[in-house]
Phi, psi and omega in degrees: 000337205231103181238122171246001191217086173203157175247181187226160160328343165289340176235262214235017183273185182260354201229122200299188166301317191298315186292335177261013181257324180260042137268323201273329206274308187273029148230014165130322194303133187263345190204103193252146196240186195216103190234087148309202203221088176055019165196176208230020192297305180270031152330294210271356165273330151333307191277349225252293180301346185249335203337285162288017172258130161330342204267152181239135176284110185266085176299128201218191184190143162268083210281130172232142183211163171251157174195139187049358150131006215245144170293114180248144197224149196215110169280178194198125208218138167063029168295145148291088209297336162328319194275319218258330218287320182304316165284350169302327173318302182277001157278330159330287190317300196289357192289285186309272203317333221245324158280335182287346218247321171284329200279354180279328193287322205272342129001313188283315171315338187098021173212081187296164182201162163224138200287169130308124178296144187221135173295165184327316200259016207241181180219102162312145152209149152031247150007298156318316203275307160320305182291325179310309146306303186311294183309333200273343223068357165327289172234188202248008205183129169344283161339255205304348163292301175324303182299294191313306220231325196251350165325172196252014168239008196268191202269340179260015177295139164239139156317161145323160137289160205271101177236094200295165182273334153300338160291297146357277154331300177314299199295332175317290162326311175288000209210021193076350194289149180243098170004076177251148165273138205255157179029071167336297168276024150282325196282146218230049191239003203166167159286148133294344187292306199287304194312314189309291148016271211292325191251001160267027188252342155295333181135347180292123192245031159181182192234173139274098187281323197266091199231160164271352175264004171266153175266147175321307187297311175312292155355262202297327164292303287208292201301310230260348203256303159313321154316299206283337165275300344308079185281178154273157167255120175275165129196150184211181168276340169074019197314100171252000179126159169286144172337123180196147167069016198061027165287100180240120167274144173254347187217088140028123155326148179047344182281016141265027184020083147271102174344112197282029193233338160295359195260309182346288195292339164307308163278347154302328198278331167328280180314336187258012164261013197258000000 
């Protein structure tokens, strides 16, 4: 019923606002949030597109930061877009540059690609850069551009900018937002036991438990970890679109039923940041 975590044509998902707004309604969804990769771009075709629809839009972002040198990543729900949108550019900026810098390596390797043009407001990633292969013929699938090349030891990788995840946390917090750390047990920098600390103590007011790479056992640590900060609880599907392009989702709109009653206390914590 509650999908908080999904993407769009603006950063690395497959499916347009419009489209993943009629993809969330003939699957069920009662409340879909729209967490791009660092920009707020497809805010308003989202609410445009939902505008005569049961579904309500929960405006968000997927904020990328580092810990431990390692890519970390903070949704972020319910920002002051007045606030948030002018520093989000330069994150924006470094996205490109971050992408113009793998399509250079792998250029050196003996495998030029060429990206799709994308305006100002959209945020390259990864992904891009894969599909970009895919399309050249190098390779038959996302997955195997990742393995080969783009992975986070592989040879055409570039890092993030050093935007620490405690820096994040602020600026989210500073900008009205309210802080989740998103799919906690993907991240390859640290335990959660030790990380967790450190980033409510920065300011982080809720975790995303409910993911499709967390395990039931991941789950039941993630509930018992919120209870003891008293965090919020999150989830999504992590939706970037249907399998298309050497793109494989494994897991569906709504199909992990996250309870829509997770949603009540997001927005209280909103309001009391406001």
């Amino acid at each position: 019923m509650l999908e908080l975590h999904c993407h769009t044509t603006y950063s690395d998902g497959t499916l347009t606002p419009q489209e993943l707004i009629a993809a969330a309604l003939k699957a069920g969804v009662k409340a879909l949030a729209i967490t791009d990769h660092d920009t707020l771009a497809g805010w308003d075709d989202a609410f445009q597109a939902a505008a005569d629809t049961p579904l309500e839009i929960v405006p968000g972002l997927e904020l990328s930061t580092v810990y431990n040198d390692r890519s970390l990543h903070i949704l972020g729900f319910y920002p002051d877009r007045a606030k948030l949108e002018p520093p989000l550019q330069e994150r924006i900026a470094g996205r490109h540059r971050r992408a113009r810098e793998m399509v250079e390596k792998l250029a050196a390797l003996g495998y030029p690609i060429e990206l799709p043009s994308m305006s100002g407001n959209m945020a390259p990633g990864r992904p891009h850069v894969a599909a970009a292969l895919v399309k050249a013929g190098y390779v038959s699938s996302n997955q195997e551009a990742f393995t080969r090349w783009l992975g986070e030891r592989g040879p055409a990788y570039v890092q993030y900018d050093k935007f620490s995840a405690e820096d994040g946390i602020r600026l989210l917090l500073d900008c009205g937002a309210v802080p989740v750390w998103a799919h906690p047990y993907l991240f390859r920098g640290g335990t959660v036991q030790t990380i967790l600390p450190k980033l409510v103590e920065a300011g982080l007011k809720g975790v995303e438990v409910y993911h499709p790479h967390h395990s039931p056992s991941d789950e039941r640590k993630l509930e018992e970890a919120c209870e003891d900060y008293g965090l919020l609880m999150t989830g999504g599907s992590d939706y970037h679109g249907p399998a298309s392009a050497g793109v494989n989702n494994s897991v569906g709109l709504n199909q992990l039923q996250v309870p829509l009653d997770l949603l009540p206390p997001l927005k209280a914590a909103a309001a009391a940041l406001r």
